[in-house]
C-alpha positions in Angstrom: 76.9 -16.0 30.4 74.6 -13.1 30.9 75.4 -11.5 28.0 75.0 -14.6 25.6 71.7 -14.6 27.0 70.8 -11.3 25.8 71.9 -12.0 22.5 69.8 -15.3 22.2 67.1 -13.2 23.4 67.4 -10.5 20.6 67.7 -12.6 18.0 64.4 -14.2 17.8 62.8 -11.0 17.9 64.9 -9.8 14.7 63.6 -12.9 13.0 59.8 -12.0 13.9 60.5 -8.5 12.5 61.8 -10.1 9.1 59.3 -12.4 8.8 56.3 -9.6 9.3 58.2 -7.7 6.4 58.3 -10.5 4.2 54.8 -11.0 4.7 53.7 -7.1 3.9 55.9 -7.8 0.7 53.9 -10.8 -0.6 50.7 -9.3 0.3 51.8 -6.2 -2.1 52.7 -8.1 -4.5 50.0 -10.2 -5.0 47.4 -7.4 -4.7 49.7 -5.9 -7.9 49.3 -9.0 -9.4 45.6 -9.5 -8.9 44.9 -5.9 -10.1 47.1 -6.1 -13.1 45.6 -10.0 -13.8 42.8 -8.8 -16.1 44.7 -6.2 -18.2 46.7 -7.3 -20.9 49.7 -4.7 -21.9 50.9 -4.6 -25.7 54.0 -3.3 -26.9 53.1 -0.4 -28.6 50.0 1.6 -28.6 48.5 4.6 -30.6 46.9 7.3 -28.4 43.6 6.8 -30.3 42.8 3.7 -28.6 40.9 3.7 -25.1 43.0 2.5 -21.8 42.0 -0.8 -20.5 39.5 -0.9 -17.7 39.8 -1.7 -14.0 37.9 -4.8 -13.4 37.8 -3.9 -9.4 35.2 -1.8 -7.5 34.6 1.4 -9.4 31.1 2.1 -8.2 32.0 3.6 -5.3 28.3 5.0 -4.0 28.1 5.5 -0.6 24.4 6.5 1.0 24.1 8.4 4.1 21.3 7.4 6.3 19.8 9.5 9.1 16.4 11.2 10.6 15.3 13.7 12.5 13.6 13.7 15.7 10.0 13.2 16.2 9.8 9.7 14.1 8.1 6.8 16.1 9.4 3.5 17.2 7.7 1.5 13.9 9.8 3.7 11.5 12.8 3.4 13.3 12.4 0.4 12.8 11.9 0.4 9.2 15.3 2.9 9.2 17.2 -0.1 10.7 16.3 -2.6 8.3 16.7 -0.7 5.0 20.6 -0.2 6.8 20.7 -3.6 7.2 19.8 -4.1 3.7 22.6 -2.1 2.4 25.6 -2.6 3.1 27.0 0.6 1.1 25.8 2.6 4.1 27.2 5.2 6.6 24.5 5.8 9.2 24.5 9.4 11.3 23.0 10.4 14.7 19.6 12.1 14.8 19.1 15.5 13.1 17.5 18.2 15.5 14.5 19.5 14.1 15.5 23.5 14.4 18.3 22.5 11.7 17.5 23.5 8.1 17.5 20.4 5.4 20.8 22.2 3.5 22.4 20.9 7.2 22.5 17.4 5.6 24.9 17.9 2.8 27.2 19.1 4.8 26.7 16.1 6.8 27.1 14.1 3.7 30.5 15.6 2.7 31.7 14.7 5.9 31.1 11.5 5.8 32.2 11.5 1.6 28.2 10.1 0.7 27.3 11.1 -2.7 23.6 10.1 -1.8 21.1 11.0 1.4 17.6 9.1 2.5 16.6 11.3 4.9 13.4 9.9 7.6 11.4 12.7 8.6 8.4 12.0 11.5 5.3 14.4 12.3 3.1 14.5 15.3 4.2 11.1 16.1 1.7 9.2 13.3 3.3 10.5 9.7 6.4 9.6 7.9 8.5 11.5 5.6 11.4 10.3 3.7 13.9 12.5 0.9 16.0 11.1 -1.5 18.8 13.1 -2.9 22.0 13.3 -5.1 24.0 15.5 -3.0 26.0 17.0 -5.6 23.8 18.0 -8.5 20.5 17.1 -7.9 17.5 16.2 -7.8 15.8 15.5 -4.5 12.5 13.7 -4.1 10.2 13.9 -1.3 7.9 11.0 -0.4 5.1 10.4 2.1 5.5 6.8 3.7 2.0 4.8 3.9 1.6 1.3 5.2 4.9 0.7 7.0 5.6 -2.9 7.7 9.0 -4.2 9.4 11.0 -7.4 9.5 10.0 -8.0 13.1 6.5 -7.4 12.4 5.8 -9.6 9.4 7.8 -12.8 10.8 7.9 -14.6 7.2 9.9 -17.3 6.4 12.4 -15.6 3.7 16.2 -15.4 4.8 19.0 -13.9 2.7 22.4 -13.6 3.4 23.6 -10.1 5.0 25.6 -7.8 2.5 24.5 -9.7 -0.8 23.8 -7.9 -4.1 19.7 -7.6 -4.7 18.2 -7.4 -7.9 16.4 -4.6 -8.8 13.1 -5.5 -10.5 11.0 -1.9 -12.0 7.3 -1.9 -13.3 6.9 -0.9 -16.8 5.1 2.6 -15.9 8.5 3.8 -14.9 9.8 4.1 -18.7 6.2 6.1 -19.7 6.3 8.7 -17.7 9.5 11.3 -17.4 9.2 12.4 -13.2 9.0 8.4 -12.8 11.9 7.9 -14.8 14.1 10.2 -12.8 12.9 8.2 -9.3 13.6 5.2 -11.2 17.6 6.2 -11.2 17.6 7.9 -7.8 16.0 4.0 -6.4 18.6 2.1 -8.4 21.7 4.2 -7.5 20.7 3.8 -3.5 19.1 0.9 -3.1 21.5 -1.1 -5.6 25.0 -2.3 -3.9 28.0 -1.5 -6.0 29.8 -4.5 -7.3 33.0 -5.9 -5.6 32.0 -3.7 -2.6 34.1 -4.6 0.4 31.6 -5.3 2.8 29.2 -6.6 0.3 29.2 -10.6 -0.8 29.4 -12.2 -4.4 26.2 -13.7 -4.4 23.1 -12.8 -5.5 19.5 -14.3 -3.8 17.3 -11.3 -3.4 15.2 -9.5 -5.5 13.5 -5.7 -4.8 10.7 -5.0 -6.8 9.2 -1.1 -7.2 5.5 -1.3 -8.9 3.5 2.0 -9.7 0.0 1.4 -9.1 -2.5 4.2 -7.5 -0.5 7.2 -8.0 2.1 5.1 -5.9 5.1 3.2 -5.6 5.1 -0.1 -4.0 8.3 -1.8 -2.7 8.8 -5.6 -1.6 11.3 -7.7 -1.0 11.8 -11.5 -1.8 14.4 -14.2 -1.5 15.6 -15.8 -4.6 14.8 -19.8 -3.5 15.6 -21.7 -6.6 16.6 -21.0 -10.5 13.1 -21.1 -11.5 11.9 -18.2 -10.3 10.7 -19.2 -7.1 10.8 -16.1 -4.5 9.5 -16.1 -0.7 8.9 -12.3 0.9 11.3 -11.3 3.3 10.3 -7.9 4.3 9.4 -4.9 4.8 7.4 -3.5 3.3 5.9 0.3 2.6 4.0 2.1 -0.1 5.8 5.8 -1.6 3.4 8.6 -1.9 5.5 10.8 -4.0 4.8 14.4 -3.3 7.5 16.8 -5.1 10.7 16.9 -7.5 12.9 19.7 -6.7 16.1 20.6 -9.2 18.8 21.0 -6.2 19.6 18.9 -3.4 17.3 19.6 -0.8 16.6 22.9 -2.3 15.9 24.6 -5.8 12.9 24.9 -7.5 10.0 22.1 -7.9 10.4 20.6 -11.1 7.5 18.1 -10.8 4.7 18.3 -8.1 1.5 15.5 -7.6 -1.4 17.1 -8.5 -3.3 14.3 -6.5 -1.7 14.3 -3.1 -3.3 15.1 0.1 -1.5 15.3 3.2 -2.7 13.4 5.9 -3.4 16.0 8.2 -6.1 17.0 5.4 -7.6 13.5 5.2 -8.2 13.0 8.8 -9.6 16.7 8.5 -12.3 15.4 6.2 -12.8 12.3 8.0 -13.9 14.3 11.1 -16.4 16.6 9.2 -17.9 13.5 7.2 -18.5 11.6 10.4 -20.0 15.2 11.7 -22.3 15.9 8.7 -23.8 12.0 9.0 -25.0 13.3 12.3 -27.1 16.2 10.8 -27.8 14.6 7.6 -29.4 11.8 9.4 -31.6 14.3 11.9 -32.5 16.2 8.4 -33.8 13.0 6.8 -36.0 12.2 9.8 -37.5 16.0 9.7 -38.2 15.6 6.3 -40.2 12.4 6.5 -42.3 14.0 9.3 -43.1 17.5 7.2 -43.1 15.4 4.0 -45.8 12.5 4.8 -49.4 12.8 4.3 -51.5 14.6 6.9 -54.9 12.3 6.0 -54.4 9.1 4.6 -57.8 7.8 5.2 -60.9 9.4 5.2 -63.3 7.6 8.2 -66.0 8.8 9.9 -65.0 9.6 13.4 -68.9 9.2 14.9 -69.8 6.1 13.1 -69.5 3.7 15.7 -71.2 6.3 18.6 -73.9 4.2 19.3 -72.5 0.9 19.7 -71.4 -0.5 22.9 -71.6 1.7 26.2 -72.5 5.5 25.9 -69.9 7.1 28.6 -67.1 4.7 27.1 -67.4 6.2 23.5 -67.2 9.7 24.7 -64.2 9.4 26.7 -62.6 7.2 23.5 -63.3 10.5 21.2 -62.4 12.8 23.6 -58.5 10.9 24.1 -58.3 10.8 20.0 -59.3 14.5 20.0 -56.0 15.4 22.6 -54.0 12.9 20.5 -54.6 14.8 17.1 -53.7 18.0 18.8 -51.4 17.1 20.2 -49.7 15.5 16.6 -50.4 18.5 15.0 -48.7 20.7 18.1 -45.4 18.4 16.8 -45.9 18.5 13.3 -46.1 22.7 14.0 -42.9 22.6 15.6 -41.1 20.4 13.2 -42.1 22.5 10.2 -40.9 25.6 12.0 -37.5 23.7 12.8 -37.2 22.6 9.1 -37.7 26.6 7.7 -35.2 27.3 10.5 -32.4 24.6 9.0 -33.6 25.5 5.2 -32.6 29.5 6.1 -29.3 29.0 7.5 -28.2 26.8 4.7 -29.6 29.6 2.2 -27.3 32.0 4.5 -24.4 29.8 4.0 -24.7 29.7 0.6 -25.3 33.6 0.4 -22.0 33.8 2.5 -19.9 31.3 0.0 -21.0 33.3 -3.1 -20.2 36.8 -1.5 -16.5 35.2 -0.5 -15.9 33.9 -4.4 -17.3 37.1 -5.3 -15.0 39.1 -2.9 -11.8 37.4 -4.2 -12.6 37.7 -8.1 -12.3 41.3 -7.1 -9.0 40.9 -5.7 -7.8 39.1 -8.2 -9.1 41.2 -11.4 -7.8 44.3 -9.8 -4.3 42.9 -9.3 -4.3 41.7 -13.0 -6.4 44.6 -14.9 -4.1 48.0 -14.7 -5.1 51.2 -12.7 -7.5 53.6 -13.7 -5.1 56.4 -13.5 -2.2 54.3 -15.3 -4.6 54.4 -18.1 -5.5 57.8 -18.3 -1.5 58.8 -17.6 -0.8 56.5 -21.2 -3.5 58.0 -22.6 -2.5 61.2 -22.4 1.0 60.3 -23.0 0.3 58.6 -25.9 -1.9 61.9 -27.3 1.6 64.1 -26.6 3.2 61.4 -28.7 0.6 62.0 -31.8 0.2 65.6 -31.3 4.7 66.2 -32.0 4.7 63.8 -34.7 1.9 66.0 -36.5 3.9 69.2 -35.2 7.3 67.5 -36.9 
C-alpha cells in the first residue's frame, strides 16, 4: 500500500514538469512567429537586393544618469523627475567629487549606456549638467537657470509613466551649426526608443526645446485632445550652454559662448554695483554743494537797522554773521573733500593706464623676435652673400 502511494505521489509531479515544458515550447514558438510575422521570405533572391528589416526594438539607446556630490535638494529633485520621464534609463550612485569626468565612461560601459547626463552642483546654489555620446563624441556642458520641479509647480497635467513624448524643436536649431549638434544629442536622450520594453505604445506628451536669449528653454505638456490642446506638466529649466568639446568629456572645444558669464561673476558685479551706488550717491550730494551758487540774491544786510528795537537788530546781525561763517567753514571743507575724491580717481586712472601699458610690453616682446636673434640672422645672412660672391 505504501508503495502505491509513492507512485501516485510521483506522478502528479511528472505531469507538472511536462506541462511547464509545453508551456516554454509555445512561448518559443510564438515569439518565432511574431518576429518572423512581418517578413515575408521569397523563393529565390539575388544578393543585390537589401535583407528585410526587423520591425522590433532596434533603437536600443540606453542613458546613464548620475551626479556628483555637492548638488542641492531642488536639483535632485529635478534628477528624479527627468528619470522618471525616461524610461530608457540606468541611474548610478553619486560621483565623488576628487574623481576626474573620464571616470564616467567607464561607468557607462559598465552599465552598456551609449549616452551620459551628468548633474554637477557648486557651492550649494549652481547647477551643472553634461551631455555626452560616450563613444565618439561630442559632449556639451550647460549651466542650469530657473529650476522648477513636478512637486513644486503642482499643475494639473498627468501623463502615463513610460509613454513615448514628442519632441517639438524651435526653428533657430536648423540656422545655426553648434545648435544643430545639441539638437541630436536632446533627441537621442530625451527621445524613448520605439517598442522599448519598459516603455508604453502610446503617445500623450509633448517636450518642446525653444532658443530664445542665447538659451534653451524646455517644457513639458500633456497631449489632452487631437486638436492640439496641451496642459503643462512639468518641470521646467532654462540651458545656458557654455562649451562643445570634440570627445566625450574630453578633447578640444569645438564651440564656446562668447556671451556666458558664470554666476559666480554676476553676483561679483552685483556686489560692486550695489557698492558704487553708495559713493556715487555721496558724490552727487558733494557736487550739488561745491556746484551751487554762493550769492543768489543781492540784499542789503543793514537796511532794516533802524526799524523796530535797537539791541534786537544787533543780536539778529550778529547770529546771521556766525551763520555765514559758519556755511562757508562747510563749504571749505566740502571743496577740500571733493579735490581729495577728484585725485584718487585721477590716481586710479594713472594706475589702469600704467597696467595696459605694462602688458602691451609683455605681449609685444613675446611676439617681436630678440634683438640678438636679429643681429645673429643678420650676420648670417651677410656670410650667406659674401660665398655666393666668392663662388
Amino acid at each position: 500500500m505504501k508503495v502505491k502511494a509513492a507512485e501516485k505521489k510521483s506522478k502528479p509531479k511528472a505531469n507538472k514538469r511536462n506541462e511547464k515544458t509545453a508551456k516554454k515550447r509555445k512561448l518559443e514558438e510564438i515569439d518565432a512567429s511574431s518576429e518572423d510575422e512581418g517578413i515575408e521570405l521569397k523563393d529565390t533572391r539575388t544578393s543585390d537586393e537589401p535583407v528585410p528589416k526587423k520591425t522590433k526594438w532596434i533603437n536600443k539607446q540606453r542613458v546613464l544618469v548620475l551626479c556628483a556630490r555637492g548638488i542641492n535638494h531642488r536639483d535632485r529633485h529635478l534628477m528624479k523627475d527627468l528619470k522618471s520621464l525616461m524610461p530608457h534609463h540606468r541611474s548610478e550612485p553619486k560621483m565623488e567629487r576628487w574623481k576626474t569626468l573620464s571616470v564616467v565612461n567607464e561607468m557607462s560601459e559598465m552599465k552598456h549606456c551609449n549616452k551620459v547626463v551628468l548633474f554637477e552642483g557648486r557651492r550649494k546654489r549652481d547647477l551643472y549638467m553634461w551631455l555626452a555620446n560616450v563613444k565618439e563624441g561630442p559632449s556639451v556642458k550647460f549651466l542650469i537657470e530657473n529650476v522648477n520641479t513636478m512637486g513644486e509647480m503642482k499643475l494639473t497635467g498627468n501623463c502615463l509613466r513610460g509613454s513615448r513624448p514628442i519632441l517639438s524643436f524651435d526653428q533657430e536649431f536648423t540656422k545655426q551649426p553648434h545648435l544643430a549638434v545639441i539638437k541630436e544629442l536632446l533627441t537621442q536622450i530625451f527621445g524613448v526608443p520605439n517598442h522599448h520594453p519598459k516603455s508604453q505604445p502610446f503617445i500623450d506628451r509633448v517636450i518642446s526645446f525653444t532658443c530664445l536669449d542665447n538659451r534653451i528653454w524646455y517644457r513639458h505638456f500633456q497631449v489632452l485632445s487631437e486638436d492640439g490642446g496641451l496642459a503643462e506638466i512639468g518641470p521646467r529649466f532654462v540651458l545656458n550652454p557654455i562649451r562643445i568639446f570634440e570627445g566625450s568629456f574630453c578633447g578640444n572645444p569645438i564651440w564656446e559662448n562668447p556671451t556666458y558669464q558664470s554666476p559666480a561673476k554676476h553676483r561679483q558685479l552685483l556686489r560692486k554695483a550695489a557698492k558704487d551706488k553708495y559713493l556715487n550717491k555721496q558724490k552727487q550730494k558733494i557736487d550739488n554743494v561745491v556746484n551751487a551758487p554762493k550769492h543768489t540774491h543781492d540784499f542789503d544786510p543793514h537796511a532794516d537797522v533802524f526799524q523796530g528795537d535797537v539791541h534786537k537788530k544787533a543780536q539778529e546781525l550778529v547770529s546771521k554773521d556766525n551763520q555765514i561763517k559758519a556755511k562757508e567753514a562747510k563749504r571749505k571743507a566740502i571743496e577740500e573733500q571733493h579735490a581729495r575724491m577728484s585725485k584718487k580717481e585721477e590716481m586710479k586712472k594713472l594706475k589702469k593706464l600704467a597696467q595696459t601699458k605694462k602688458v602691451n610690453k609683455v605681449q609685444n616682446k613675446k611676439s617681436k623676435p630678440s634683438k640678438v636673434n636679429s643681429k645673429k640672422a643678420k650676420s648670417n645672412s651677410k656670410s650667406k652673400s659674401s660665398a655666393q660672391e666668392c663662388e
